[in-house]
C-alpha positions in Angstrom: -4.4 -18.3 1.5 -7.3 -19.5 3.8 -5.2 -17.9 7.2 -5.1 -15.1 5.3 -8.9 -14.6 4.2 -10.1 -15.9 7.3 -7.7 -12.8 8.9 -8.9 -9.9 6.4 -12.7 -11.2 7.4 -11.9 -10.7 11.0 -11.0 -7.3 10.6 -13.9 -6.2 8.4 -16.3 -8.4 10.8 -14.8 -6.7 13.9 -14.8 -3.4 12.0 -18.7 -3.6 11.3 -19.3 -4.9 14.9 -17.5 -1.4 16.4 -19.2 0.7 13.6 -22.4 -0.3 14.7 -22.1 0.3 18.0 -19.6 3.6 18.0 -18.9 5.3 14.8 -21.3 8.1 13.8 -20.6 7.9 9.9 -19.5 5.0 7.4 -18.4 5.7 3.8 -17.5 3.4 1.4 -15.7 3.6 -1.5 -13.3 2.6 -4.3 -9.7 3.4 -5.3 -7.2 3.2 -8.3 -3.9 4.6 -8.2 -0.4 4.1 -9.6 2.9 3.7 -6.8 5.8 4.3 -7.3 8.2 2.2 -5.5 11.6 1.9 -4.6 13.7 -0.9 -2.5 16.3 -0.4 0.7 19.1 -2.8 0.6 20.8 -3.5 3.8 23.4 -5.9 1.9 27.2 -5.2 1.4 27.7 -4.0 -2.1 24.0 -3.9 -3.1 22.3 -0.6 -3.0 18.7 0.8 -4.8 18.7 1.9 -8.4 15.5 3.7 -8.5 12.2 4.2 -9.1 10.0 1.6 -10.7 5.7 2.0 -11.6 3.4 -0.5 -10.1 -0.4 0.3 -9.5 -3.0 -0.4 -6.4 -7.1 -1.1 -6.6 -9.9 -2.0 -4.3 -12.1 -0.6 -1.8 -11.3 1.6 1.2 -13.9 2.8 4.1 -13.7 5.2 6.4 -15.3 4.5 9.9 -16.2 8.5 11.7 -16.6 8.5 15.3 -16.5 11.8 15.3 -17.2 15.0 13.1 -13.6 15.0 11.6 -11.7 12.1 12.9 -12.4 8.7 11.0 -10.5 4.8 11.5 -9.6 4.1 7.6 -9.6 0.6 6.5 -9.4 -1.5 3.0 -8.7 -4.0 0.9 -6.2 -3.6 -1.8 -4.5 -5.4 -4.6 -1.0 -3.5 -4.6 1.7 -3.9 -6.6 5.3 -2.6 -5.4 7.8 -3.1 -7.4 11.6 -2.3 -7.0 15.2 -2.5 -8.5 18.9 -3.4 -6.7 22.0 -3.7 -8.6 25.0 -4.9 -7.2 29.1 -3.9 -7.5 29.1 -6.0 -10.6 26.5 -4.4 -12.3 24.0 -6.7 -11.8 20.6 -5.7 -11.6 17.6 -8.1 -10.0 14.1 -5.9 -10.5 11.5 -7.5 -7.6 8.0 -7.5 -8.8 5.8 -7.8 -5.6 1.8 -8.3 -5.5 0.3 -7.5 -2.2 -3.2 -8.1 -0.9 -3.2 -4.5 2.0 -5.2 -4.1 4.8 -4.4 -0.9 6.3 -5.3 0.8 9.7 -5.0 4.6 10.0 -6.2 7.1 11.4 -7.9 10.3 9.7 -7.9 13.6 10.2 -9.8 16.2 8.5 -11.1 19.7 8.6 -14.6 20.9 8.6 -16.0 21.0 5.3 -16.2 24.0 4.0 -18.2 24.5 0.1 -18.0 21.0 -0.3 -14.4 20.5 0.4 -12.6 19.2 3.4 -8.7 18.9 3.3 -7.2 16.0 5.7 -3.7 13.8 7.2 -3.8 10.5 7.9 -1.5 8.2 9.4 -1.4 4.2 10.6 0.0 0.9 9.7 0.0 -1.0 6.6 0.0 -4.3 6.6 0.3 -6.5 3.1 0.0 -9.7 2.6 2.3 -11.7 -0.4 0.1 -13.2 -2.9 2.8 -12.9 -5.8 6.5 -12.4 -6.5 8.5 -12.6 -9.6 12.1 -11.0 -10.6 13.7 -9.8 -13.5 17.8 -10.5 -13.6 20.4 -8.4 -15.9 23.8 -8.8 -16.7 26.3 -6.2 -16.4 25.3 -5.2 -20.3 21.7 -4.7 -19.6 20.4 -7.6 -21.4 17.5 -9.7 -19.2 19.0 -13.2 -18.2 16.0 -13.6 -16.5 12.3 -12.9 -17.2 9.5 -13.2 -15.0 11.0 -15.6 -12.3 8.8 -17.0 -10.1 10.5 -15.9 -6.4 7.4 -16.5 -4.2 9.3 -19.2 -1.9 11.8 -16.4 -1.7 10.1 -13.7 -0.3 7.9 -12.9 3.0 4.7 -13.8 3.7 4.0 -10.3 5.7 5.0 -6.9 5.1 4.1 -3.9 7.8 4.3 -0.2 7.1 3.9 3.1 8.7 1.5 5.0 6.1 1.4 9.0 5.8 -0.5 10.7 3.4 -2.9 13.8 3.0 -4.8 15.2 0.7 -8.5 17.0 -0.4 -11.8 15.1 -0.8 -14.9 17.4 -2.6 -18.4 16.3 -3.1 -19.0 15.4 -6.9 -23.1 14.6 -6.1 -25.5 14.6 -2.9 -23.7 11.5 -1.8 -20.6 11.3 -3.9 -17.5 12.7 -3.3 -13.6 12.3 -5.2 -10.7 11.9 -3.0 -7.0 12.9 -4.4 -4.2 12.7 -2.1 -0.4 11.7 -1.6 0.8 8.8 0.5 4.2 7.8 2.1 4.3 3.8 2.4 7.7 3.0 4.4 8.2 -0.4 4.5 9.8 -1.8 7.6 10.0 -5.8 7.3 12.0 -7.5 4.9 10.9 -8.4 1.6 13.3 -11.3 1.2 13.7 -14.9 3.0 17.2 -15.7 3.5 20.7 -13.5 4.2 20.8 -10.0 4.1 17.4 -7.5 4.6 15.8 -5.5 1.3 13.1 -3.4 2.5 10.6 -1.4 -0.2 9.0 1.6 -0.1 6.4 3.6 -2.4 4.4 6.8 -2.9 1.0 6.5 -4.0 -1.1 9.2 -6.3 -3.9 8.3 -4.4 -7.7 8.5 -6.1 -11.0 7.5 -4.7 -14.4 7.9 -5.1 -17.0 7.5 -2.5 -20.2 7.2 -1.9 
């Protein structure tokens, strides 16, 4: 845990050090959205079986070094969760906590009556702070609540992040953001044999100010 705060305050310090010096606008601000999330198994005889809710919070910034192009940054408390379920019928539901620092890069239009549309794209990288699993039987009934699998599962998780969406200006200084993201997950989940990989979309919402 001390690598990893010593790592996120690197990248905020470093961040501050190249706004200072480059970026022309800095906007801070704070987010709350449910994912939706879903898990890729690269196992014989285990495949996906759906979607499952989890929900992400903290604060994102956007960094403009130019009119309409923007480096976007954060730091997140993510939850991803996921289902398998194997030949047998067995289900094992993954409940993941991330801490997320992403990189991407923004791109939006001109603003236009107080509303700018925009695309953004980069890599997320998450960091494990918390894992626990859920196992059924073949009937449905939990055999397992709420395992601790921590030890099981990675430390580090990288993404490639899509999303777009609209940001409007609620006040002088305050503005809502609503968008859609893609979070494809590219590193396994899981320590061991075989590779589970998870994925979410995220209703995102943001306010700024």
């Amino acid at each position: 845990m001390k690598k990893l705060l010593l790592v996120i305050a690197m990248v905020f310090f470093g961040a501050g050090l190249f706004a200072q010096d480059t970026y022309k606008g800095f906007k801070l601000g704070i987010s709350a959205h449910p994912t939706f999330g879903w898990l890729k198994s690269e196992i014989d005889g285990v495949k996906s079986n759906g979607l499952r809710a989890g929900f992400s919070y903290g604060l994102v910034g956007d960094f403009y070094f130019a009119d309409n192009y923007a480096f976007t940054t954060g730091l997140k408390l993510t939850t991803i969760n996921g289902q398998t379920e194997n030949e047998q019928g067995r289900q094992e539901i993954y409940k993941l906590q991330y801490i997320e620092v992403p990189a991407k890069i923004k791109l939006a239009t001109s603003e236009m009556n107080g509303l700018r549309f925009y695309g953004e794209f980069g890599l997320g990288n998450a960091f494990n702070v918390g894992a626990k699993q859920d196992v059924k039987g073949v009937s449905g009934v939990a055999n397992v609540e709420d395992q601790n699998i921590y030890k099981q599962t990675s430390f580090y998780r990288a993404s490639l992040v899509i999303g777009a969406g609209t940001q409007f200006m609620v006040g002088e200084k305050t503005a809502l953001d609503v968008g859609l993201s893609f979070n494809n997950g590219f590193t396994d989940i899981k320590k061991g044999n075989g590779t589970i990989k998870s994925s979410y979309l995220g209703l995102n919402l943001a306010v700024y100010f």
